[in-house]
C-alpha positions as CSV (number, residue, x, y, z in Angstrom):
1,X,28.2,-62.1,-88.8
2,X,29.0,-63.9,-85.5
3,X,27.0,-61.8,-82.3
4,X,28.6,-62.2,-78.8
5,X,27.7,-60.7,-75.9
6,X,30.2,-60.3,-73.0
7,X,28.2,-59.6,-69.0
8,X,31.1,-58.9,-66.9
9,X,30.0,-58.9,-63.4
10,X,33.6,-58.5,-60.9
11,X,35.1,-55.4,-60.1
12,X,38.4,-54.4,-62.1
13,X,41.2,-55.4,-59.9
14,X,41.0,-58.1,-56.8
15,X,39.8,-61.1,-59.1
16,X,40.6,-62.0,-62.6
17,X,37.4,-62.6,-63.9
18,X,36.8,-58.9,-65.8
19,X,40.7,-58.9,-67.1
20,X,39.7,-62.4,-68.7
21,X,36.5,-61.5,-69.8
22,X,37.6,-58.5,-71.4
23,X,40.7,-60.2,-72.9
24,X,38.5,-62.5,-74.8
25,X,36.0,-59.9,-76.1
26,X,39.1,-58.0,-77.3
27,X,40.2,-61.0,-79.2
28,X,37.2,-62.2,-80.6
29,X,36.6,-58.5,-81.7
30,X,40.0,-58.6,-83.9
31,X,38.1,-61.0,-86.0
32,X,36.3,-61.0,-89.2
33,X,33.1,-61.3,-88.8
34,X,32.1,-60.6,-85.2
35,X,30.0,-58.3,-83.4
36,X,30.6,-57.8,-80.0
37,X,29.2,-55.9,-77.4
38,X,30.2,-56.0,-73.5
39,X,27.6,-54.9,-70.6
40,X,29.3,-54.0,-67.3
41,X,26.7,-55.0,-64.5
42,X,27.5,-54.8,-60.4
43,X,31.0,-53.8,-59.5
44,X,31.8,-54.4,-63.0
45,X,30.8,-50.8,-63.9
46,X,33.8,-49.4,-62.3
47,X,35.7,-51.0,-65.2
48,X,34.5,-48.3,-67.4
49,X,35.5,-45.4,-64.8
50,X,38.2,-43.0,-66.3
51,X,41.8,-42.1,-65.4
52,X,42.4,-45.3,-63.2
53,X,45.9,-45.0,-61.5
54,X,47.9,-48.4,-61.6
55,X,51.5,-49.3,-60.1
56,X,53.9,-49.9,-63.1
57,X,53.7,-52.9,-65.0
58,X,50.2,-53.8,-63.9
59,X,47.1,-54.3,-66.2
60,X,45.2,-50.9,-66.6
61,X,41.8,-52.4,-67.2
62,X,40.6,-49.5,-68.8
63,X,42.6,-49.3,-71.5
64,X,41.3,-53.0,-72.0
65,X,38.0,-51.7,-73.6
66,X,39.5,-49.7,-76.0
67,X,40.0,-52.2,-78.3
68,X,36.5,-53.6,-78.2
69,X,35.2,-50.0,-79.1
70,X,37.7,-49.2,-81.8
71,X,36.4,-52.6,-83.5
72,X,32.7,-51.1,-83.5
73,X,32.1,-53.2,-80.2
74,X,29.6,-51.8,-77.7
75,X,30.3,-51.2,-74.5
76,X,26.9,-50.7,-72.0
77,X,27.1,-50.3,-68.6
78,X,24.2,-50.5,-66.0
79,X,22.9,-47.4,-65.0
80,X,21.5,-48.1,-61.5
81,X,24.6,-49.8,-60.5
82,X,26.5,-46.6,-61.6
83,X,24.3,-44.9,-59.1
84,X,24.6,-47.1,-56.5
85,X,28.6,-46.6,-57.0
86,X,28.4,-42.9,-57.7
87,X,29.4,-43.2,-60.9
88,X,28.4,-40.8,-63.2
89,X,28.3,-40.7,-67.4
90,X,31.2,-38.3,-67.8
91,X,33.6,-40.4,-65.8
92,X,33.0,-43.1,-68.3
93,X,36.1,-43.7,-70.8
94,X,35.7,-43.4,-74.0
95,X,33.3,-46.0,-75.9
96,X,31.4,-46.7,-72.6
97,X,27.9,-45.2,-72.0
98,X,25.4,-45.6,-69.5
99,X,22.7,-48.4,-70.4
100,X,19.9,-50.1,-69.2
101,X,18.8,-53.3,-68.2
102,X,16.0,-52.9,-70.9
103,X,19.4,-52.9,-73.3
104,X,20.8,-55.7,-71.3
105,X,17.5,-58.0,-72.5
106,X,17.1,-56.3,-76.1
107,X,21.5,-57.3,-76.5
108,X,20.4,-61.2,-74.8
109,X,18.1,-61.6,-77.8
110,X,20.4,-59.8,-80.5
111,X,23.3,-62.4,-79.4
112,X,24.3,-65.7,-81.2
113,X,26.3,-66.7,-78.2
114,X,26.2,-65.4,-74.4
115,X,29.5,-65.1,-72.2
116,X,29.4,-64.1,-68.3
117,X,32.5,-63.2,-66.5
């Protein structure tokens, strides 16, 4: 089994950088034989926030890590950037849960191939 690990670093909307990041870890984790697992780090945690509002027809990009999570991808994100964003565990959307960088370094190891967004 193939191990990639996704560290998505931009905030959800105002660049591209997470909505492409988390379009390929959804893709890759449609495939046979691949583990993923995503870390949200810096304004990247908001990402994982619950019931974001978007105008009609634009990306939600919380709905973009569903798929990752239905496919047995994990899906960390940094716990003292939630803080520092008031972000707290329960407004995390489904398949998201607060981590660590301790996890972050344990998942670098774990990983065949790293990807930073």
């Amino acid at each position: 089994m193939d191990k990639t690990l996704f560290v998505i670093n931009d905030p959800p909307y105002g660049s591209e950088r997470s909505y492409n990041g988390l379009r390929m870890a959804g893709s890759l984790a449609k495939r046979d034989k691949q583990h993923v697992r995503v870390f949200l780090i810096g304004d990247a945690v908001s990402c994982a926030k619950a019931g974001q509002v978007t105008p009609d027809g634009y990306y939600k990009i919380e709905n973009m890590l569903l798929p990752i999570s239905n496919k047995q991808g994990e899906i960390g994100v940094c716990g003292s950037c939630m803080d520092a964003r008031g972000i707290t565990a329960s407004e995390l959307t489904d398949g998201c849960y607060r981590s660590s960088m301790e996890e972050l370094t344990d998942w670098e190891q774990w990983a065949d191939k790293v990807l930073v967004f």
